[in-house]
C-alpha positions as CSV (number, residue, x, y, z in Angstrom):
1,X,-19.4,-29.8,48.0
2,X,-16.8,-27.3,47.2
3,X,-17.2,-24.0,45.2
4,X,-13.9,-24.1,43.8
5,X,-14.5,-20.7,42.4
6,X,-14.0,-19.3,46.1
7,X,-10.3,-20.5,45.9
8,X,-8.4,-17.6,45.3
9,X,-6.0,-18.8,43.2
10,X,-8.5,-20.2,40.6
11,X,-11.4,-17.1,41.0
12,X,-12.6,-15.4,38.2
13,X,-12.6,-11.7,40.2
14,X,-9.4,-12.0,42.0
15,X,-5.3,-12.5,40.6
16,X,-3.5,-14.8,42.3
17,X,-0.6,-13.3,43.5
18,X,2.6,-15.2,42.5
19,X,5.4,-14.6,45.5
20,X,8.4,-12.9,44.7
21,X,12.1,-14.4,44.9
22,X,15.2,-12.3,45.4
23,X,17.4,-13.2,43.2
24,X,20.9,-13.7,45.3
25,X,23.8,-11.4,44.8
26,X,27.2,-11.1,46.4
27,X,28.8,-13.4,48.0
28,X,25.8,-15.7,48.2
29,X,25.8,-15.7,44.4
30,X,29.3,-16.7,43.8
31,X,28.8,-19.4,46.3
32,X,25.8,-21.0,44.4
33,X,28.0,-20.2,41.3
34,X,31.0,-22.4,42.6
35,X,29.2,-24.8,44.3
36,X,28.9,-28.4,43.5
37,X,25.9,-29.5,42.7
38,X,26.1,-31.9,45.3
39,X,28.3,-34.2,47.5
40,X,28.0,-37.9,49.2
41,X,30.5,-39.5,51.5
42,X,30.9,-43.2,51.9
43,X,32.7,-45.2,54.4
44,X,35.9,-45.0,52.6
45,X,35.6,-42.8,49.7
46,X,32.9,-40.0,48.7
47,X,31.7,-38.2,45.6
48,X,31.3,-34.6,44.7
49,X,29.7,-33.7,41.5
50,X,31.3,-36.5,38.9
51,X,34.4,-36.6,41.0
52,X,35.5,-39.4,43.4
53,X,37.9,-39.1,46.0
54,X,39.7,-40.8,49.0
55,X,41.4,-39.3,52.4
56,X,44.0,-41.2,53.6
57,X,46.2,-40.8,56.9
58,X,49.3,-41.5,57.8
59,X,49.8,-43.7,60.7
60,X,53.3,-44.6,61.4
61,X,57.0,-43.7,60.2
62,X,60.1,-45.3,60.3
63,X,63.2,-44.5,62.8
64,X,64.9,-42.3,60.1
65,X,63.3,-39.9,57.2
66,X,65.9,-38.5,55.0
67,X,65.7,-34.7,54.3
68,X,63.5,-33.7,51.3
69,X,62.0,-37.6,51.2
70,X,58.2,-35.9,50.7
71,X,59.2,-34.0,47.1
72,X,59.1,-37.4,45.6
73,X,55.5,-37.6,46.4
74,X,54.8,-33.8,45.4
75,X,56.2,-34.3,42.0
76,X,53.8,-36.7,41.2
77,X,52.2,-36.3,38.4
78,X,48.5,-36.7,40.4
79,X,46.3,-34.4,41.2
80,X,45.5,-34.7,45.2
81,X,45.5,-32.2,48.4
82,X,48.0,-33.3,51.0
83,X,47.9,-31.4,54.3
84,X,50.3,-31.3,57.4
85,X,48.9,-30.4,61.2
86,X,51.2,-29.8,63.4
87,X,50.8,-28.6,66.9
88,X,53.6,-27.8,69.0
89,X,53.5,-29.3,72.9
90,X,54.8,-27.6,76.3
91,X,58.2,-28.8,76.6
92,X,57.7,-28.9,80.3
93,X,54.9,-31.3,79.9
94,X,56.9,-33.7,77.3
95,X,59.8,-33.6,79.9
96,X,57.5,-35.3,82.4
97,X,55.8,-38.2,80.4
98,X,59.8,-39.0,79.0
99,X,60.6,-39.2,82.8
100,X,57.9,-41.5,83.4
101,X,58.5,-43.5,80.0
102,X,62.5,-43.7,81.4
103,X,61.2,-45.1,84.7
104,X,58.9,-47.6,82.9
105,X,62.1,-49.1,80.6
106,X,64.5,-48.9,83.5
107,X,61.8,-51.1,85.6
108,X,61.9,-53.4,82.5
109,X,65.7,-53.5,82.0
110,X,66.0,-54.1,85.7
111,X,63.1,-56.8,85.8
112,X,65.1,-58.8,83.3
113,X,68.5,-58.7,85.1
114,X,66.8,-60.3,88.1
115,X,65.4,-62.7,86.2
116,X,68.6,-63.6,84.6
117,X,68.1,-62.7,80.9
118,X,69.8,-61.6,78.8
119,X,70.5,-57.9,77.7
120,X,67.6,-56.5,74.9
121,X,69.2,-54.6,72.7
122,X,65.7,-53.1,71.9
123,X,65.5,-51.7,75.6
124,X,68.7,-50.2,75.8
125,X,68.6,-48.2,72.7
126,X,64.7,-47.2,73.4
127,X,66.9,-46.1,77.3
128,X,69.5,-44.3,75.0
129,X,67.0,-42.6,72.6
130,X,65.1,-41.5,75.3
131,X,67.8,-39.8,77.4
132,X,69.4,-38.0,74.5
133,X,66.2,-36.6,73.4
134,X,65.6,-35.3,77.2
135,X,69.0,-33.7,77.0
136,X,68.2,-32.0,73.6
137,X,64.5,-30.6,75.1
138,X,66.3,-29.5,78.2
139,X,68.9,-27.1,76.3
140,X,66.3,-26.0,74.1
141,X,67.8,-27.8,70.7
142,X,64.6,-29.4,70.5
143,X,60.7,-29.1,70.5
144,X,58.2,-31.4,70.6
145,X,55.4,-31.5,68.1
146,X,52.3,-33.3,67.6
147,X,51.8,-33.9,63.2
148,X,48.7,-35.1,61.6
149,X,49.6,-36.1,58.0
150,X,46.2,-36.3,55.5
151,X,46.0,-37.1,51.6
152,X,42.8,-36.5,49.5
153,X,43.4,-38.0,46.1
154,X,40.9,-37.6,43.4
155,X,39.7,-39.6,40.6
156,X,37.2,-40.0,37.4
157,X,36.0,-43.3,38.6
158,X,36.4,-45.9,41.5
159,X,38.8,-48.4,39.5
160,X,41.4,-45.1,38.6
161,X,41.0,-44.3,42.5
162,X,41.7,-47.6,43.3
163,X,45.1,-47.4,41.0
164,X,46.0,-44.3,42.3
165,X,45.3,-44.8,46.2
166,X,48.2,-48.4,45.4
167,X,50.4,-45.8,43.9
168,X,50.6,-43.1,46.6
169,X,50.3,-46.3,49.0
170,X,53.8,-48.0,47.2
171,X,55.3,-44.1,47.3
172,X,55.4,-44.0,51.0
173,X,56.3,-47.6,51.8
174,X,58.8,-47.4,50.1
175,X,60.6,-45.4,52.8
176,X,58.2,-47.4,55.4
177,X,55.8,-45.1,56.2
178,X,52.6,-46.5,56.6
179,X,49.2,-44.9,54.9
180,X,45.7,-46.2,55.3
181,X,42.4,-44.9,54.0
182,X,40.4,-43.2,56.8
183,X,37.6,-45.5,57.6
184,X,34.3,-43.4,58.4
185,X,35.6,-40.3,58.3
186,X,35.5,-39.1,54.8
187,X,34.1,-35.9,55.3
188,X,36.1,-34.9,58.6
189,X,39.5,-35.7,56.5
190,X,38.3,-33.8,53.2
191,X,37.5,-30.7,55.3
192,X,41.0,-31.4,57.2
193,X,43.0,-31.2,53.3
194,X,41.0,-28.1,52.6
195,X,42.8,-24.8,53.0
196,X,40.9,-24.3,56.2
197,X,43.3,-25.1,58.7
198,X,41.4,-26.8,60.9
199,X,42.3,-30.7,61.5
200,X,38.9,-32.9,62.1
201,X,40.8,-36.1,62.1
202,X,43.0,-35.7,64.9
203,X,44.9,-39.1,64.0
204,X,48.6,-37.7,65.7
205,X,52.0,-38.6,66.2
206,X,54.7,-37.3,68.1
207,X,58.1,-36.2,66.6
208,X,60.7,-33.9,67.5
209,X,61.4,-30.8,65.4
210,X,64.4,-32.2,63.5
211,X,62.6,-35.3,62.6
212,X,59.7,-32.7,61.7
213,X,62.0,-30.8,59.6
214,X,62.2,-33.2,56.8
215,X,58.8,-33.0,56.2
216,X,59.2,-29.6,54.1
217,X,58.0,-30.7,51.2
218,X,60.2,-29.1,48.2
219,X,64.0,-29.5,47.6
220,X,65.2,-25.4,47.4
221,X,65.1,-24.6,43.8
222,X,67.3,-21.6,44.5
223,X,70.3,-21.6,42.2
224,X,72.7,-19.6,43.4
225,X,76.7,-20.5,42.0
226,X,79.1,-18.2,43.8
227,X,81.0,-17.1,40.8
228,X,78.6,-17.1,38.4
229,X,76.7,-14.6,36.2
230,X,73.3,-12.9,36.6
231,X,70.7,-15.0,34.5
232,X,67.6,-13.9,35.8
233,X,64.5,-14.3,39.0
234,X,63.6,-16.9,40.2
235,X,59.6,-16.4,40.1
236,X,58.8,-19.1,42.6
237,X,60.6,-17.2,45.6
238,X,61.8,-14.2,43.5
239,X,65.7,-15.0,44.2
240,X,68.4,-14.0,41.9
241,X,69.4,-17.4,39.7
242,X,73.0,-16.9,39.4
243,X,74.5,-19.3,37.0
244,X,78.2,-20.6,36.7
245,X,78.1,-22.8,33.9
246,X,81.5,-24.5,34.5
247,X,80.1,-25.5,38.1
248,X,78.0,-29.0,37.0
249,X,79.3,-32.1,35.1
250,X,79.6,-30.2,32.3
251,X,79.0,-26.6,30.9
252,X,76.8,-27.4,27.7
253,X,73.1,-25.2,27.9
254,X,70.2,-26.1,25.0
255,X,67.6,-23.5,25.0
256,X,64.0,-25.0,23.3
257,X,61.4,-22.4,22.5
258,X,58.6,-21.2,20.4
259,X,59.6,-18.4,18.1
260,X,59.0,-15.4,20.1
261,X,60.0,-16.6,23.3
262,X,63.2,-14.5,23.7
263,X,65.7,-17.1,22.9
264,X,68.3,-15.0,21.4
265,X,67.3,-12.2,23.4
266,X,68.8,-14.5,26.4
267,X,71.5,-15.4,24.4
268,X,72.7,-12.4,23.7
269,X,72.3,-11.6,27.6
270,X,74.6,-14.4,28.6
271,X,77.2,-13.2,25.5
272,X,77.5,-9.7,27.3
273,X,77.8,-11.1,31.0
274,X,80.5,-14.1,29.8
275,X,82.7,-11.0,28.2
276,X,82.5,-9.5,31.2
277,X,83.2,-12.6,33.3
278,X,86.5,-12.7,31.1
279,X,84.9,-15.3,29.3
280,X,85.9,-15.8,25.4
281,X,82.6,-15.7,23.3
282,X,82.0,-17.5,20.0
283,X,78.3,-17.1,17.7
284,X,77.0,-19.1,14.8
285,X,74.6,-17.0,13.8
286,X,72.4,-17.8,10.8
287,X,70.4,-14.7,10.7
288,X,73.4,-12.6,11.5
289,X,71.2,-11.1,14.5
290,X,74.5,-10.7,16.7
291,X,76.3,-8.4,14.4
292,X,75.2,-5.3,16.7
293,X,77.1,-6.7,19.5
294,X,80.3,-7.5,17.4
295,X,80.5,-3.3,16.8
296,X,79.7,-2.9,20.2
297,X,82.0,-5.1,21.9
298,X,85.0,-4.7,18.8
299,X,84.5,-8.3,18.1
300,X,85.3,-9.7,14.7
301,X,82.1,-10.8,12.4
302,X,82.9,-13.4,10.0
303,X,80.5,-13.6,7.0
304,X,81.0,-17.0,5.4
305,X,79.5,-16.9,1.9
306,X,80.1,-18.2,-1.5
307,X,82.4,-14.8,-2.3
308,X,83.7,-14.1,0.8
309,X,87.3,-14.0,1.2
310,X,87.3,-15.4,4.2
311,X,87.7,-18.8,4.1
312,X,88.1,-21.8,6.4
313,X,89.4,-25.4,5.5
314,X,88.3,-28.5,7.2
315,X,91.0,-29.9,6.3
316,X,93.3,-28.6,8.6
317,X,94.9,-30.6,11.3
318,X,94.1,-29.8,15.2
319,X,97.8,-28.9,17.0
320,X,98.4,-31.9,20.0
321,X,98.0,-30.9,22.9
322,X,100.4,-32.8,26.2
323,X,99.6,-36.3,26.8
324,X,97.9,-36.6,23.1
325,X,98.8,-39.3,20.6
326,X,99.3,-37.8,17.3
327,X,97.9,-41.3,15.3
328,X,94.4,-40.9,17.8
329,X,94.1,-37.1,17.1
330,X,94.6,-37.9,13.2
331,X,92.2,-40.8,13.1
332,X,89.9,-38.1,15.1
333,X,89.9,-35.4,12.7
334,X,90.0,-38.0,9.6
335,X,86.5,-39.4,10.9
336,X,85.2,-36.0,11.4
337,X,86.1,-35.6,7.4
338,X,84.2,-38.7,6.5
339,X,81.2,-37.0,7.7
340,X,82.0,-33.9,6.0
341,X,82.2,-35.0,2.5
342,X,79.1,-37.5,3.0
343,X,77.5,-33.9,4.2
344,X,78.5,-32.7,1.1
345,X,77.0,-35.5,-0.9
346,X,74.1,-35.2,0.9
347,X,73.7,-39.1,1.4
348,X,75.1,-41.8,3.3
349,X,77.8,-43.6,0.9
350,X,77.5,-47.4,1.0
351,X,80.8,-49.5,2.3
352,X,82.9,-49.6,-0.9
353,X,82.5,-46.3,-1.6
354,X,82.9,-45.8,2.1
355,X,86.4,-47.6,2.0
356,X,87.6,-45.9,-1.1
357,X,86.9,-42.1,0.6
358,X,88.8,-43.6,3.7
359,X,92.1,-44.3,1.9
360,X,91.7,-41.0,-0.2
361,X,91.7,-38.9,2.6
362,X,94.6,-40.5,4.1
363,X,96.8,-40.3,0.2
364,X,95.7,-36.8,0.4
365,X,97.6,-36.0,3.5
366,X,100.6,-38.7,2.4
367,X,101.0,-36.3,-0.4
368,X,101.9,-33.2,1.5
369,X,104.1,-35.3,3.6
370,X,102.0,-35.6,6.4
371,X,102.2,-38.6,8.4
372,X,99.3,-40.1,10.8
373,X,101.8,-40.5,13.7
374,X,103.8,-37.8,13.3
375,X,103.5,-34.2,15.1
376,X,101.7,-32.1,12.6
377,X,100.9,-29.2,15.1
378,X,103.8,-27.3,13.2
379,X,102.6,-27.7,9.6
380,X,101.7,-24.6,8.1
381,X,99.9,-25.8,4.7
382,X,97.4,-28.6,4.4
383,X,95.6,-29.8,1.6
384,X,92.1,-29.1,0.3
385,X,89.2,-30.8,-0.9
386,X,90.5,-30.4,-4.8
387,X,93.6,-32.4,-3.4
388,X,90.9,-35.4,-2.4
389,X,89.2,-34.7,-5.7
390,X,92.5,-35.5,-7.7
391,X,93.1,-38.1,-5.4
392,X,90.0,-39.9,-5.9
393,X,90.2,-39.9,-9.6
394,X,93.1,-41.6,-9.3
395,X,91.5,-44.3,-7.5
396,X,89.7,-47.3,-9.3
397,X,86.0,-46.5,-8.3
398,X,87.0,-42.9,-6.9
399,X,85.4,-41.0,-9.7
400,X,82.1,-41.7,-8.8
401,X,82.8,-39.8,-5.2
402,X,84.6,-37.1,-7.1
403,X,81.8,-36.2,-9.0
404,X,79.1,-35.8,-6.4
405,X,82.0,-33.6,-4.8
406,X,82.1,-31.9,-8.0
407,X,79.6,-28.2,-6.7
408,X,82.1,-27.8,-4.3
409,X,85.8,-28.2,-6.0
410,X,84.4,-26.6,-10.0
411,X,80.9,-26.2,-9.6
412,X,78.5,-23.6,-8.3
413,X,80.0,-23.5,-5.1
414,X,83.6,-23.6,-5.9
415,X,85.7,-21.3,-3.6
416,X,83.4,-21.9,-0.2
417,X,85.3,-24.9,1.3
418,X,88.0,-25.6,-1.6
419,X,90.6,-23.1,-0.4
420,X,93.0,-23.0,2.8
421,X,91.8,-21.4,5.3
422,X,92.7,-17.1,5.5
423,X,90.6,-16.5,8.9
424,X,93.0,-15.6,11.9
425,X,91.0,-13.8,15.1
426,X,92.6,-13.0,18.0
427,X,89.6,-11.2,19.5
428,X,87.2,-12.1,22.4
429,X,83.7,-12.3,20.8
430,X,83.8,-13.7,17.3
431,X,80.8,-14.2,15.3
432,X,80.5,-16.6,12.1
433,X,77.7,-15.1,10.3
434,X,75.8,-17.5,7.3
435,X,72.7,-15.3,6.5
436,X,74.8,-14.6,3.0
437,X,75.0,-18.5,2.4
438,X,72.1,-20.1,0.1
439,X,70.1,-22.5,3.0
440,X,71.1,-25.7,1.2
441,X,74.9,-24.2,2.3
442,X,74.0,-23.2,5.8
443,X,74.7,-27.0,7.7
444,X,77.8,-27.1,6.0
445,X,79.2,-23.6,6.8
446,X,78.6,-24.2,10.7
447,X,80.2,-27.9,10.1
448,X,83.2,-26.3,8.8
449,X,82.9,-23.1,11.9
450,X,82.7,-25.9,14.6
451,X,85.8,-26.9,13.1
452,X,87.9,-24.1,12.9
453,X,87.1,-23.8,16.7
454,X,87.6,-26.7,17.7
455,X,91.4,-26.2,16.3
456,X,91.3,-22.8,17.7
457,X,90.5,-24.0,21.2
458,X,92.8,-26.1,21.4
459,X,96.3,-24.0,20.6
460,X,95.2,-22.3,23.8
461,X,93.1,-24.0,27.4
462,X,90.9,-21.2,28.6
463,X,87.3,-20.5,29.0
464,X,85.2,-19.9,25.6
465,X,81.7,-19.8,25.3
466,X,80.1,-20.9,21.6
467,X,76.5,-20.2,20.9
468,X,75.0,-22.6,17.9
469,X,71.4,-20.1,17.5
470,X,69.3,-22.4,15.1
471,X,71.3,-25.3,16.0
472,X,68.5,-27.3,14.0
473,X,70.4,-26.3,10.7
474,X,73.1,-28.9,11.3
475,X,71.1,-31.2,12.5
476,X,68.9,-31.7,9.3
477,X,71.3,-34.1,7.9
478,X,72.8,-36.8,10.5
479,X,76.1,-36.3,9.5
480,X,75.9,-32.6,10.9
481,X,74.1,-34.0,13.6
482,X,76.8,-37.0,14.9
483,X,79.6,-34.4,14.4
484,X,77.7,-32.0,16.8
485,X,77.3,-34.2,19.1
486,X,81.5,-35.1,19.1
487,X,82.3,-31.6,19.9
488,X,79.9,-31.3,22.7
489,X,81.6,-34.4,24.1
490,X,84.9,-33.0,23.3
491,X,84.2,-29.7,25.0
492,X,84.4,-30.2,28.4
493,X,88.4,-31.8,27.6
494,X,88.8,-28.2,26.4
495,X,87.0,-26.1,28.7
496,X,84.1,-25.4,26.4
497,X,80.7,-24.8,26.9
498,X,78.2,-25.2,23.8
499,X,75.2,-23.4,23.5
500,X,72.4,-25.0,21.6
501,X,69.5,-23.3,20.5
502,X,66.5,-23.8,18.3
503,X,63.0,-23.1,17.8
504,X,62.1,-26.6,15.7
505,X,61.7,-28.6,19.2
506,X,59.8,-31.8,17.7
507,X,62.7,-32.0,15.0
508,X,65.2,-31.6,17.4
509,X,64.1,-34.3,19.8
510,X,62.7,-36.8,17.6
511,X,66.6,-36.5,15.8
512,X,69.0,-39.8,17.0
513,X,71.2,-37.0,18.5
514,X,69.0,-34.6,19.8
515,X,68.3,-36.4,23.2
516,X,72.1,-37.3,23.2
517,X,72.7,-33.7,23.0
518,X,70.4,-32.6,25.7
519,X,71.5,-35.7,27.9
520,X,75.4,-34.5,27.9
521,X,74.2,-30.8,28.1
522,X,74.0,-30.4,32.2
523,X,71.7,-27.1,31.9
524,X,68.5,-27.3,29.5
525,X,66.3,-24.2,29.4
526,X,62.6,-24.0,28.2
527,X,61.1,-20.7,27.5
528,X,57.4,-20.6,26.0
529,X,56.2,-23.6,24.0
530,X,53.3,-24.0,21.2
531,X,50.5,-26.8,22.2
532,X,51.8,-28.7,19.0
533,X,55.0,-29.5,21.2
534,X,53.8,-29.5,24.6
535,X,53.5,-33.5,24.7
536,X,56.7,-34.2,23.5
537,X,58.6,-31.8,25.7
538,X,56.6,-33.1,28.6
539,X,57.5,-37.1,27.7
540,X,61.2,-35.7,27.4
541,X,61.6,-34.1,30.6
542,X,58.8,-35.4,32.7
543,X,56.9,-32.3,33.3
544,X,54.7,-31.8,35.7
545,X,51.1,-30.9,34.7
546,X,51.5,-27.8,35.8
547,X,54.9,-26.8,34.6
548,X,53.3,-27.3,31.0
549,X,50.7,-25.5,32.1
550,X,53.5,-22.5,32.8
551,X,55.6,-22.9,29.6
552,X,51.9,-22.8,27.6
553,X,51.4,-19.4,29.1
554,X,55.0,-18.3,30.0
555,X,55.4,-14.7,28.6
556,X,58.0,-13.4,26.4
557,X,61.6,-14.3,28.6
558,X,59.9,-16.3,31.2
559,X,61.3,-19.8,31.0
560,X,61.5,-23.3,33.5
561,X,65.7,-23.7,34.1
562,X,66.7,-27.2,34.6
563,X,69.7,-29.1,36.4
564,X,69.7,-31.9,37.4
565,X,66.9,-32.6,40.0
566,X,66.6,-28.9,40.6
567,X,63.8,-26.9,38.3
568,X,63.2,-23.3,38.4
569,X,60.5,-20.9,36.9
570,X,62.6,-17.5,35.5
571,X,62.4,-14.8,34.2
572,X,65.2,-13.2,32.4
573,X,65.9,-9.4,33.1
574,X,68.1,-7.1,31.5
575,X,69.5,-3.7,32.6
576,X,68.4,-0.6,31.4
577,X,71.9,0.0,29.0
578,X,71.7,-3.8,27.7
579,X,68.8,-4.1,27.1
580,X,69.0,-1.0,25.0
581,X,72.5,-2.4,23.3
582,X,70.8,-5.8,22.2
583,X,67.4,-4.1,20.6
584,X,69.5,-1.2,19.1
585,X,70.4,-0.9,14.8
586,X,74.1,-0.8,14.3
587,X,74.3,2.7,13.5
588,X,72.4,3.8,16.8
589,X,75.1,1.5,18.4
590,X,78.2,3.0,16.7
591,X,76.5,6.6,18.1
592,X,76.3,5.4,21.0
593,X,79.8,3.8,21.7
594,X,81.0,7.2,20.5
595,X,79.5,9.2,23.1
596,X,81.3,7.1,25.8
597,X,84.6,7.6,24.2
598,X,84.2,11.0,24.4
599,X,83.0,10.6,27.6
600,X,86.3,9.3,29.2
């Protein structure tokens, strides 16, 4: 029997002793820390932790690869580890097995001429291929390498691993390449797609370095325009993204940010540069924010406002320009006016009213003599909006329409578009400021500024630059919105480039106009962007998950530049003296501009 009081652990006398365990530290503990809790692999697939995954290898590739073929399985939107072996050979060494191999086909080309058959065209060009490649490895033009191409893809469960392995499966057939899933060897090909650069796999196949080439796996993102301006660095390769707007399809930018992000901070940036450049420069500014730069640069600043006396007229006719039809400018201008007043109403007028605005505008112009088809670039006096008023109440159903115009011809805001127009600038930068207009005016006082300069553009072909900051403000009506959208298709006819820029993203997109807009503007810019529009920038431009990752945390000026297929992480830097002249008050500017004067 068995005194179990002479155990140790259970005597009365004695205290067991309880061992003691290090605790780890270092680089043992961050390696328990990081660890997965554990890992399986199966014959074609394994799991770590809760994740599933899948290697797969690539086998064979077709005769030809076209250069950058592999970005269009980078920019999938998948999360996966793709790795490339490759291990170049002695060129000696390749030399001899191509002699041997152009022995072997000679033999067969020869075998089949004694046999009297016919010439294989498969031989000959395998004979002709052959030879040239010797030639090329002889005079060094070429190497030999040996490439081992792996994929781990990764997955919640097996059926979205099985929908994602057909996916990146269709990807590369598509330019014949064929992929398998690595049969036994799960482990071996995950370690092989880890940054370890080892290659456990060892499934190979020979290509030359050309061929090899077009495996780089990005299309350059550098954009580089030879006679462009400075716009900022590139953060992937830190490269100086030199812009020349007038370079693409066509010049029109929209900039889409939080507030906060620096939008008008790059604005004004590109305002300073494009003077420079020779550029003309023309702002609609709502919070008159660019005034600074006006005194700096002796532009002219424009306040519109109710008791302004400086006044512009939409009624004014655009000159014609060589090879233009007088009747389609007219009918141009005249549509542009039917939005106006239903801008002014602030409603969509049903047909019969419709109809009876459309032959009031045109007896409106009859009565100063102007004729549709006629040349009315020389006219000096056109009418105004109280010549459609009188007009329409002389029309059987016009009154109705001349009331709702009523505000703008004897109500509250009589004198803001009811008078001819007294603004004549001759000066490079020109700013329209609205901050003095009530916001209910603000759409209509850039409808009527877009106007004016689309006239203005016209007398004279040559490079202007218009910035629309808060561009949302004519787009809260559709009227403001469709006309908008008319002068960035007309602006490229007249060597414009618009600007577009606004902080109300969701409105903006979500508007019938707004992905127009962005579709005929060749350059799109996104700076930092709240959570609330993350998803609907990212369904608009296809983001990747990690460039909304980047725009979520972008700091202030750092933005993703966009055109066409090329996309580029920036940031926008300023020089010492600019950056001082665009966060200066006007005063400290007017100082300052007067120490260079006396300077010279």
């Amino acid at each position: 029997m068995i005194d179990l009081s002479k155990i140790p652990f259970l005597s009365k006398n004695k205290k067991a002793k309880i061992p003691t365990v290090v605790p780890l530290s270092g680089f043992e503990k961050l390696k328990e820390l990081i660890s997965p809790p554990g890992a399986a692999f199966f014959t074609d697939y394994f799991q770590i932790g809760d994740i599933l995954g899948r290697a797969l290898v690539v086998l064979d590739y077709p005769s030809y690869l076209t250069s950058g073929w592999l970005s269009r399985l980078i920019n999938l939107n998948e999360v996966f580890n793709l790795a490339l072996h490759f291990t170049p050979l002695e060129t000696q060494t390749v030399l001899k097995q191509l002699e041997r191999q152009l022995a072997k086909i000679e033999a067969q080309i020869a075998e089949r001429q004694e046999a009297g058959k016919v010439r294989s065209p498969e031989l000959t060009a395998a004979y002709r291929n052959v030879e040239s490649l010797r030639d090329l490895l002889a005079q060094a033009q070429e190497r030999m390498l040996q490439i081992g191409f792996y994929l781990t893809i990764f997955a919640k469960d097996k059926k979205e691993l099985d929908v994602l392995t057909s996916e990146i499966t269709k990807t590369l057939e598509s330019y014949l390449i064929t992929v398998k899933s690595i049969m036994f060897q799960q482990k071996e090909a995950f370690f092989s797609t880890n940054l370890l650069g080892i290659d456990e796999v060892k499934t190979l196949y020979h290509l030359n370095s050309s061929t090899a080439a077009s495996f780089f796996p990005f299309i350059s993102s550098d954009i580089i325009d030879e006679t462009g301006i400075f716009f900022g660095i590139n953060l992937q390769n830190a490269s100086l993204v030199i812009l020349n707007r007038w370079a693409y399809e066509n010049p029109h930018l929209v900039i889409l940010a939080r507030s906060g992000a620096g939008k008008s901070y790059t604005a004004k940036l590109e305002v300073m540069r494009n003077l420079m450049m020779g550029t003309d420069v023309i702002i609609l500014d709502p919070e008159n924010e660019y005034k600074s730069i006006a005194e700096f640069y002796d532009g002219a600043f424009i306040s519109l406002s109710l008791h302004s006396d400086e006044k512009l007229n939409p009624f004014d006719l655009p000159p014609i320009l060589e090879n233009e039809e007088p009747l389609d400018v007219y009918k141009e201008h005249t549509a542009d006016l039917m939005n106006f007043c239903q801008l002014l109403m602030g409603e969509k007028l049903d047909p019969e009213d419709f109809s009876i605005l459309d032959q009031a505008i045109h007896q409106t112009y009859l009565s100063f003599n102007i004729l549709p088809d006629q040349n009315f670039g020389e006219i000096k006096s056109f009418p105004t909006l109280n010549d459609l008023e009188k007009i329409l109440r002389s029309l059987v159903g016009g009154d109705k329409i001349a009331n709702r115009l009523y505000p703008f011809t004897k109500g509250n805001f009589d004198g803001f578009v009811n008078r001819p127009t007294t603004v004549e600038i001759n000066k490079r930068l020109v700013i329209f400021g609205l901050k003095e207009l009530p916001e209910v005016l603000r759409p209509i006082g850039m409808f009527i500024a877009l106007n004016y300069i689309l006239n203005k553009v016209r007398r004279e072909m040559k490079r202007r630059l218009v910035i629309i900051d808060e561009a949302w403000w004519i787009m809260r009506q559709p009227f403001g919105a469709e006309f908008l959208f008319n002068v960035i298709k007309r602006g490229r006819k007249y060597n414009l480039a618009v600007t577009n820029i606004t902080q109300d993203i969701e409105d903006f997109l979500v508007s019938p106009f707004g992905k127009p807009i962005i579709t005929n503007s060749a350059i799109v810019l996104l700076m930092k962007q709240s959570p609330a529009t993350i998803d609907i920038c990212s369904q608009a431009f296809v983001l990747s998950e990690g460039e909304k990752q980047f725009l979520l945390q972008a700091e202030r000026g750092e933005g993703l530049l966009m055109i066409g297929n090329r996309r580029a992480p920036i940031y926008i830097l300023a020089s010492y003296a600019e950056d001082q002249i665009i966060r200066s008050r006007p005063e400290q500017l007017i100082a300052l501009k007067k120490a260079k004067e006396s300077l010279q």
